[in-house]
Rosetta silent file (secondary structure, phi, psi, omega in degrees, C-alpha in Angstrom):
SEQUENCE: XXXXXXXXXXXXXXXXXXXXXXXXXXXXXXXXXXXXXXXXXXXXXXXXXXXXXXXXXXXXXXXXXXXXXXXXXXXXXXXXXXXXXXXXXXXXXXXXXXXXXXXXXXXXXXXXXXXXXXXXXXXXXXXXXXXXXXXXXXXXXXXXXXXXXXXXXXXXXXXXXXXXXXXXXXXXXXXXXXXXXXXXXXXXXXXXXXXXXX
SCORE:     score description
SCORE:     0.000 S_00000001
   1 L     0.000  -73.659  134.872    0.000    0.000    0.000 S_00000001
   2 H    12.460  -98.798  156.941    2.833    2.172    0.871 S_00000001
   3 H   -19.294  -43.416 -166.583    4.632    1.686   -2.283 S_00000001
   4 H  -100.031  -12.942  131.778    2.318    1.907   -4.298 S_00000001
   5 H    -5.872  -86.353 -154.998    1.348    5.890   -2.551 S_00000001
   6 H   -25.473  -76.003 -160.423    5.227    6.133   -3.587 S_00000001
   7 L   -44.479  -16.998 -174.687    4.635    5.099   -6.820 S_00000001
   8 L   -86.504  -59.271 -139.153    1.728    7.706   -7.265 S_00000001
   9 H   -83.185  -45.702 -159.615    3.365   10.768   -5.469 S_00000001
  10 H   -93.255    2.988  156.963    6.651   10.179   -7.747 S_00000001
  11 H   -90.611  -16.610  171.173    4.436    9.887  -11.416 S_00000001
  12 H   -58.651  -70.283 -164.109    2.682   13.339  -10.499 S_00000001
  13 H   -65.537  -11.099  169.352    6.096   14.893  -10.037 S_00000001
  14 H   -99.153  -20.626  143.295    7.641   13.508  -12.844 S_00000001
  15 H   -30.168  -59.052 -176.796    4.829   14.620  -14.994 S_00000001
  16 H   -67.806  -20.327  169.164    5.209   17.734  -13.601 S_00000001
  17 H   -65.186  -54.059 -155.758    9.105   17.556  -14.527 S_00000001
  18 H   -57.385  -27.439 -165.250    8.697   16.260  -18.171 S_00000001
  19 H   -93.907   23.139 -178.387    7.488   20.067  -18.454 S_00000001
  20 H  -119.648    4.066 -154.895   10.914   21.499  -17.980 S_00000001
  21 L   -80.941   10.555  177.973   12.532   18.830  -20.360 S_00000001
  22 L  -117.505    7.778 -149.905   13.804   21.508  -22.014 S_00000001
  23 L   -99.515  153.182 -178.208   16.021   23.309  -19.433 S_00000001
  24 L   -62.135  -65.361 -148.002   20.184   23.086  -19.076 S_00000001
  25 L   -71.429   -7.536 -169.267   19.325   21.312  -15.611 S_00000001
  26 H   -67.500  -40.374  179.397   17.021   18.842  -16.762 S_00000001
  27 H   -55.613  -53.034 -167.113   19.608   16.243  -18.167 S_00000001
  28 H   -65.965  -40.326  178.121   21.733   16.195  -14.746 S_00000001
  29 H   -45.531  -46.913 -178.682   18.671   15.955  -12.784 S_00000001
  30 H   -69.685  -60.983  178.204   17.411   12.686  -14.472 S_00000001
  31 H   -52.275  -57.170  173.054   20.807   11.288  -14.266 S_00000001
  32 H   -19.746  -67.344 -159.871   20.772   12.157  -10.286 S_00000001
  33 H   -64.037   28.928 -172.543   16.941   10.328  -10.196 S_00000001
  34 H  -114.510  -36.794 -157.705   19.480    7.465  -12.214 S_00000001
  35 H   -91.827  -62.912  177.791   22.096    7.008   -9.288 S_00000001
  36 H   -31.409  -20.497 -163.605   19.198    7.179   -6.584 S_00000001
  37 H   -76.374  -36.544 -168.141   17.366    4.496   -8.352 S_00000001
  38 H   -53.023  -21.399  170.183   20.515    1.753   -7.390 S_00000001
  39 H   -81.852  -40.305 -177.388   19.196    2.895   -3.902 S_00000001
  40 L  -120.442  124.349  168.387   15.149    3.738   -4.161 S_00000001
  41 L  -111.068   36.993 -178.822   14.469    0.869   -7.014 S_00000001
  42 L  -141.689   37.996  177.450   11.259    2.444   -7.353 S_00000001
  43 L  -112.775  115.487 -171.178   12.369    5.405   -9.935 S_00000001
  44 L   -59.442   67.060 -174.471   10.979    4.808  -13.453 S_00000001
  45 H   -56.205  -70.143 -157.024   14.707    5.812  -15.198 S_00000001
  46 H   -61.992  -44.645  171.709   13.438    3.960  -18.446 S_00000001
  47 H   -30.524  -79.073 -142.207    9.443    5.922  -18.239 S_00000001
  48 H   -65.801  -36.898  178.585   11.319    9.214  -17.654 S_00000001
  49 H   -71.577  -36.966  156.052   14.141    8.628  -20.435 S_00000001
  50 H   -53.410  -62.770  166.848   11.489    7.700  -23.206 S_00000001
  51 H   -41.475  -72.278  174.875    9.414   10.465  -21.914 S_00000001
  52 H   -35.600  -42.478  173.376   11.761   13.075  -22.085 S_00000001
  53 H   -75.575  -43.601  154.098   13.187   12.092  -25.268 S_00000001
  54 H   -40.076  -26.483 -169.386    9.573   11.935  -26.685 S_00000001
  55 H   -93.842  -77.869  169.550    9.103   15.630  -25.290 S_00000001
  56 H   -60.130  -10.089 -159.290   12.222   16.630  -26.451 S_00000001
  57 L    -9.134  -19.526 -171.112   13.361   14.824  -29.576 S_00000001
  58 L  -116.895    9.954  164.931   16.544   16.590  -30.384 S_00000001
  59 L  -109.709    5.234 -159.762   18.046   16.044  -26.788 S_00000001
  60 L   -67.673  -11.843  169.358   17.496   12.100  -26.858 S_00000001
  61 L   -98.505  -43.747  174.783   21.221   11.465  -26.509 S_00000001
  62 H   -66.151  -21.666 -179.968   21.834   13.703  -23.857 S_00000001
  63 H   -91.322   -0.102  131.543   19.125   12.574  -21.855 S_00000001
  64 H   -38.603  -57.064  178.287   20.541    8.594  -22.587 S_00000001
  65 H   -69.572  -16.785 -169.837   23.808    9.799  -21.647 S_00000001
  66 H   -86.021  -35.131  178.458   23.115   11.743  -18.234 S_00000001
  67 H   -67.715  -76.076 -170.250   20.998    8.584  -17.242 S_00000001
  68 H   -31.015  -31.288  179.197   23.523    6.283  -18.043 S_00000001
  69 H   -81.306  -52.708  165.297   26.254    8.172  -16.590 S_00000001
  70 H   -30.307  -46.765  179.425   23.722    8.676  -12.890 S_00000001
  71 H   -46.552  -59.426  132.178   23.208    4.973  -13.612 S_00000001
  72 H     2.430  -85.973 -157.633   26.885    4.308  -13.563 S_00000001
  73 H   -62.778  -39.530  162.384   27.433    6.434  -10.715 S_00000001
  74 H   -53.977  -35.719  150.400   24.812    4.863   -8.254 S_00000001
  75 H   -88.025   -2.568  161.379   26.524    1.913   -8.803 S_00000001
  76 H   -94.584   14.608  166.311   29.425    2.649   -8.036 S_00000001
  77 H   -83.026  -41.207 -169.422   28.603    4.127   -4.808 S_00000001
  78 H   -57.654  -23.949 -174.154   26.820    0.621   -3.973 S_00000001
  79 H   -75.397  -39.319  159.460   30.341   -0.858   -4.731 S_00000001
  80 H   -37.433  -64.708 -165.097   32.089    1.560   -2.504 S_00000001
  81 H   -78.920    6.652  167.347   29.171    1.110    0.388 S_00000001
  82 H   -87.297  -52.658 -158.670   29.951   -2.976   -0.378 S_00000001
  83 L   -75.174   -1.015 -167.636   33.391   -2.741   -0.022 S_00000001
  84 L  -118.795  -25.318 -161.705   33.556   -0.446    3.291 S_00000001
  85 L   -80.346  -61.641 -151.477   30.389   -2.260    4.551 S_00000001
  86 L    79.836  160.871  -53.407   30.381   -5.721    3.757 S_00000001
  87 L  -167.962  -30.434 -176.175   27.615   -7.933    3.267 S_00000001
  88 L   -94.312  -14.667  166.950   25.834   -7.682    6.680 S_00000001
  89 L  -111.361   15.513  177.509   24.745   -3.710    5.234 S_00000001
  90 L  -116.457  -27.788  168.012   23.387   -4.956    2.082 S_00000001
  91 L   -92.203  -34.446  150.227   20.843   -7.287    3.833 S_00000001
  92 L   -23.096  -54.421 -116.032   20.466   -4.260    6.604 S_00000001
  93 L  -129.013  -40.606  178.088   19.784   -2.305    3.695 S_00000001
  94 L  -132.782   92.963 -173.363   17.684   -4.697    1.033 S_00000001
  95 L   -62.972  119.320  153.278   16.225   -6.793    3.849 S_00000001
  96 L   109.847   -4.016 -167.135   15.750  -10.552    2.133 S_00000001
  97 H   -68.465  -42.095  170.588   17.892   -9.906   -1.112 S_00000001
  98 H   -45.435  -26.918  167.221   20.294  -12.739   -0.357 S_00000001
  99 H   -90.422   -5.597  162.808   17.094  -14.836   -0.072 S_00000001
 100 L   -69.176  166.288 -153.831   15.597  -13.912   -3.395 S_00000001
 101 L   -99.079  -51.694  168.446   14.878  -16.523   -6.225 S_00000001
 102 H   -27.000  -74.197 -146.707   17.055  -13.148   -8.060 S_00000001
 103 H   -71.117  -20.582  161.743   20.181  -13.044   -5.700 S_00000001
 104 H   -78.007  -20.226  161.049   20.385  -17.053   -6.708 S_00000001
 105 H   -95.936   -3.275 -171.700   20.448  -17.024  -10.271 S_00000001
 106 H   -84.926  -19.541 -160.202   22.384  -13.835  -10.315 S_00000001
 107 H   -83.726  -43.950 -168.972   25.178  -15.996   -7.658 S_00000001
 108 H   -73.789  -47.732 -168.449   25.302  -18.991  -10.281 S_00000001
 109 H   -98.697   16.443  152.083   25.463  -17.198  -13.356 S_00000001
 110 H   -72.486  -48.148  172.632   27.958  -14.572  -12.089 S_00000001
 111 H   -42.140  -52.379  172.863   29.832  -17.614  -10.713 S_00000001
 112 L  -105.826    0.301  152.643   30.039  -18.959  -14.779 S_00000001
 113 L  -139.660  -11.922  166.889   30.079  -16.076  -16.231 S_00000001
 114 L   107.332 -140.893 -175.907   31.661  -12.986  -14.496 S_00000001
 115 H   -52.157  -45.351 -166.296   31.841   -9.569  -15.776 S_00000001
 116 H   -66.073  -29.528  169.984   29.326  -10.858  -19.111 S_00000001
 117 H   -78.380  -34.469 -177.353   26.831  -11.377  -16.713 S_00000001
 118 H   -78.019    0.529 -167.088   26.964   -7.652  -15.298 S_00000001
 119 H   -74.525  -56.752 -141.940   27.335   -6.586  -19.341 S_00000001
 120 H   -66.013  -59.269 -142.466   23.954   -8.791  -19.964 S_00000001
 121 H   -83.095  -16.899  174.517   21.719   -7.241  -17.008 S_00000001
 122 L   -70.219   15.540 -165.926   23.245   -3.652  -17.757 S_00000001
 123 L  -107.073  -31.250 -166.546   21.402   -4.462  -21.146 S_00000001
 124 L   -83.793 -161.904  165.656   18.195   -5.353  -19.417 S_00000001
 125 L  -123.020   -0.692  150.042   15.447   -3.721  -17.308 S_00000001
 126 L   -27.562  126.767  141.981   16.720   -6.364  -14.877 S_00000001
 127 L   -20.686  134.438  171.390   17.559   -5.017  -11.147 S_00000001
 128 L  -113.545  -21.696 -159.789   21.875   -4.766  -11.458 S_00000001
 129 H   -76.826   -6.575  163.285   22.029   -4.502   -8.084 S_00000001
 130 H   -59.434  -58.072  170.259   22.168   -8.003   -7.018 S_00000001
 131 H   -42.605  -33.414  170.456   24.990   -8.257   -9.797 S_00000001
 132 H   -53.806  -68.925 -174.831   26.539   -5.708   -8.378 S_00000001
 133 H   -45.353  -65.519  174.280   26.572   -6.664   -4.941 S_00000001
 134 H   -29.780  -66.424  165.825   28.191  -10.052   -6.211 S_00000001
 135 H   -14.986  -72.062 -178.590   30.611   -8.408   -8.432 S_00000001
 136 H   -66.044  -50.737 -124.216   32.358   -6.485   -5.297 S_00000001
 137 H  -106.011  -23.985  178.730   32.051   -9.251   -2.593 S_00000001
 138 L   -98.524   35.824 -178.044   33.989  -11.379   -5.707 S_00000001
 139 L    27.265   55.331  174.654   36.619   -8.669   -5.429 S_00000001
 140 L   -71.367  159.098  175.161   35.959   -7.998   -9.267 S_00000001
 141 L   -62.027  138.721 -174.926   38.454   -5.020  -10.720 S_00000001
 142 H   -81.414  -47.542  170.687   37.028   -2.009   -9.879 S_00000001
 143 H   -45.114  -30.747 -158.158   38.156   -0.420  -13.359 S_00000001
 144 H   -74.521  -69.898 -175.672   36.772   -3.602  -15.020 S_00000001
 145 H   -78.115   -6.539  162.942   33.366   -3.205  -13.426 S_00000001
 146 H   -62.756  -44.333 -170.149   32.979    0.295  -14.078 S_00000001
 147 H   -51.480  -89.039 -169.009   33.580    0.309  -17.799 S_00000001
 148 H   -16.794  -92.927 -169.494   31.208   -2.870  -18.002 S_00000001
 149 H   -31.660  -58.422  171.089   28.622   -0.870  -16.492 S_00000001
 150 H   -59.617  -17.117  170.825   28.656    2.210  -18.032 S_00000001
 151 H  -100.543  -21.806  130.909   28.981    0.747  -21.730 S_00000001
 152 H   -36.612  -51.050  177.821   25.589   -2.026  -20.988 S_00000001
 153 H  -104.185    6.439  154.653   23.837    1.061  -19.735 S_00000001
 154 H   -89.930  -25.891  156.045   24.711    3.297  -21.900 S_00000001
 155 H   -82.455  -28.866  143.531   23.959    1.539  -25.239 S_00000001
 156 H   -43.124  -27.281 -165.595   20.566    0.765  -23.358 S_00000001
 157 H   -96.500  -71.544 -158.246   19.781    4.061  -22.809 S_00000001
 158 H   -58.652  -62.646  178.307   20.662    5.177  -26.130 S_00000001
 159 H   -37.375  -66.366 -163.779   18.648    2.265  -28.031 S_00000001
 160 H   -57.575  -82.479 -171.035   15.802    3.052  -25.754 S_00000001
 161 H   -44.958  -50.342 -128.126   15.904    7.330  -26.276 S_00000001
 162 H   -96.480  -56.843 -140.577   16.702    6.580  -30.329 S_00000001
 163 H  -105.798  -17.730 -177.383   13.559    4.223  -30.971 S_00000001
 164 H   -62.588  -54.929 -173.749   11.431    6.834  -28.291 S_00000001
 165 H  -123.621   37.177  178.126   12.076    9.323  -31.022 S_00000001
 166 H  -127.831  -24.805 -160.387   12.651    7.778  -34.449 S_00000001
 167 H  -126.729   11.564 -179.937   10.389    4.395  -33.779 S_00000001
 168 L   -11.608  -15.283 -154.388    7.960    5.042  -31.295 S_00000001
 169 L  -119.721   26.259 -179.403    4.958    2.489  -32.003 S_00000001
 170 L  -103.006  -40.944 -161.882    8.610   -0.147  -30.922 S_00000001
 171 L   -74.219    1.848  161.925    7.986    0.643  -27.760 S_00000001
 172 L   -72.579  -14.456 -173.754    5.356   -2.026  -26.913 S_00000001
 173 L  -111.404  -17.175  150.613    7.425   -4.099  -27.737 S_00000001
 174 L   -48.216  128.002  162.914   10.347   -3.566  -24.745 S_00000001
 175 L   -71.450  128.620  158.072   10.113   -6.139  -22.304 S_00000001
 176 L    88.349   11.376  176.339    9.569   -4.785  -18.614 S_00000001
 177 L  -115.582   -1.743 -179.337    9.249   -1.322  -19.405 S_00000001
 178 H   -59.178  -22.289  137.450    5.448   -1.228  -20.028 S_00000001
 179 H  -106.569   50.435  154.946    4.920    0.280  -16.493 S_00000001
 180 H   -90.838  -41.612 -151.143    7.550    2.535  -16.161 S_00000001
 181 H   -89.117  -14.983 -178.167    5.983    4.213  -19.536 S_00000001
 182 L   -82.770  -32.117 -169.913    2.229    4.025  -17.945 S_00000001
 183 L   -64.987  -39.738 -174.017    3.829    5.463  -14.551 S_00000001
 184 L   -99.281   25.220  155.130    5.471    8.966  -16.430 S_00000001
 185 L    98.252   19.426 -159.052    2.164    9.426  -18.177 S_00000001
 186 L  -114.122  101.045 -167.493    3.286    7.601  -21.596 S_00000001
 187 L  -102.013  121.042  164.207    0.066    5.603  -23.177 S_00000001
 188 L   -97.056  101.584 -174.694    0.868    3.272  -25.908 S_00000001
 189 L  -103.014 -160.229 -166.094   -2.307    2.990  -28.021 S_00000001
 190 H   -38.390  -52.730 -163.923   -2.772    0.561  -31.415 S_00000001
 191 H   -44.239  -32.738 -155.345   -1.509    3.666  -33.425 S_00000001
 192 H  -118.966    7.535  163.057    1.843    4.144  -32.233 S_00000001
 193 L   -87.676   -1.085 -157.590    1.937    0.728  -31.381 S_00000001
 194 L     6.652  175.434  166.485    1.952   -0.444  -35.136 S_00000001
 195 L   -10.896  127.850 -165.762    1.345   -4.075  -36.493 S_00000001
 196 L   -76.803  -38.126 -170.320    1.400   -6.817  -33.894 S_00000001
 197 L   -63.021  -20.257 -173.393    3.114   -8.612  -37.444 S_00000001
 198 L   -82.404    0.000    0.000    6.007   -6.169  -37.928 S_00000001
């Protein structure tokens, strides 16, 4: 019940944000709401970078790049607050994540594939932050896992802003982002949805 308040109070205000999408501050600001999300998981990053870029069309790479680069940065604080914490502040912190059906397929297939696995989910609308968490606690290179991050979520973000404003009626067809785009006010009907066949 709670949450889903949250979830209300923070699609008014980013509605009410989308109407500034044209402003110098608007790019760093989404990338901020970018970093916060590895912390608050409950910030629509992909809604607000389609939206914006939809609003905007001729900023759609800067708004890709400021999220990705917030994205980026949010995780590497969690990698920081891993490596000064330990393991005992990340279930303090995400009560039960070590006990998710997630944090167990994320342990095995980190386990066989490494870095390719943080590559994959920085591709996805997948949570990274399990991956993350792994990543550090498996003393991965810290140069290693930035790059990885920031080039997975930055050719998402870019794919994503690009088809927002060249391909629009595509967007029905991203997996997992269909309420993020009903949360920042973004309705996908038949039109812009094109051929089910295409």
């Amino acid at each position: 019940m709670i949450l889903k308040k949250l979830h209300s109070i923070i699609s008014e205000y980013i509605k009410l944000l989308q109407r500034f999408a044209d402003r110098l501050w608007f790019p760093p600001l989404i990338g901020f709401l970018a970093t916060l999300d590895n912390f608050v998981v409950i910030i629509p990053n992909e809604g607000i970078l389609i939206s914006s870029s939809m609003v905007i069309p001729k900023r759609w790479f800067i708004f890709a790049f400021s999220v990705a680069v917030g994205s980026t940065l949010g995780a590497l604080l969690l990698v920081i607050l891993v490596q000064h914490l330990g393991l005992p502040w990340i279930i303090n912190f995400y009560p039960g994540i070590n006990e998710t059906h997630i944090w167990a397929l994320t342990l095995k297939f980190f386990e066989q594939y490494g870095l390719v696995l943080i590559f994959a989910v920085g591709l996805t609308p997948l949570s990274q932050q399990p991956a993350i968490i792994l990543a550090t606690l498996a003393n991965t290179s810290f140069g290693k896992l930035v790059t990885v991050i920031f080039f997975s979520r930055l050719i998402k973000f870019i794919i994503m802003a690009y088809i927002a404003t060249h391909a629009p009626r595509y967007l029905g067809k991203f997996w997992g982002i269909q309420n993020e785009l009903k949360e920042v006010g973004v309705k996908l009907n038949q039109e812009n949805l094109g051929d089910k066949n295409d």
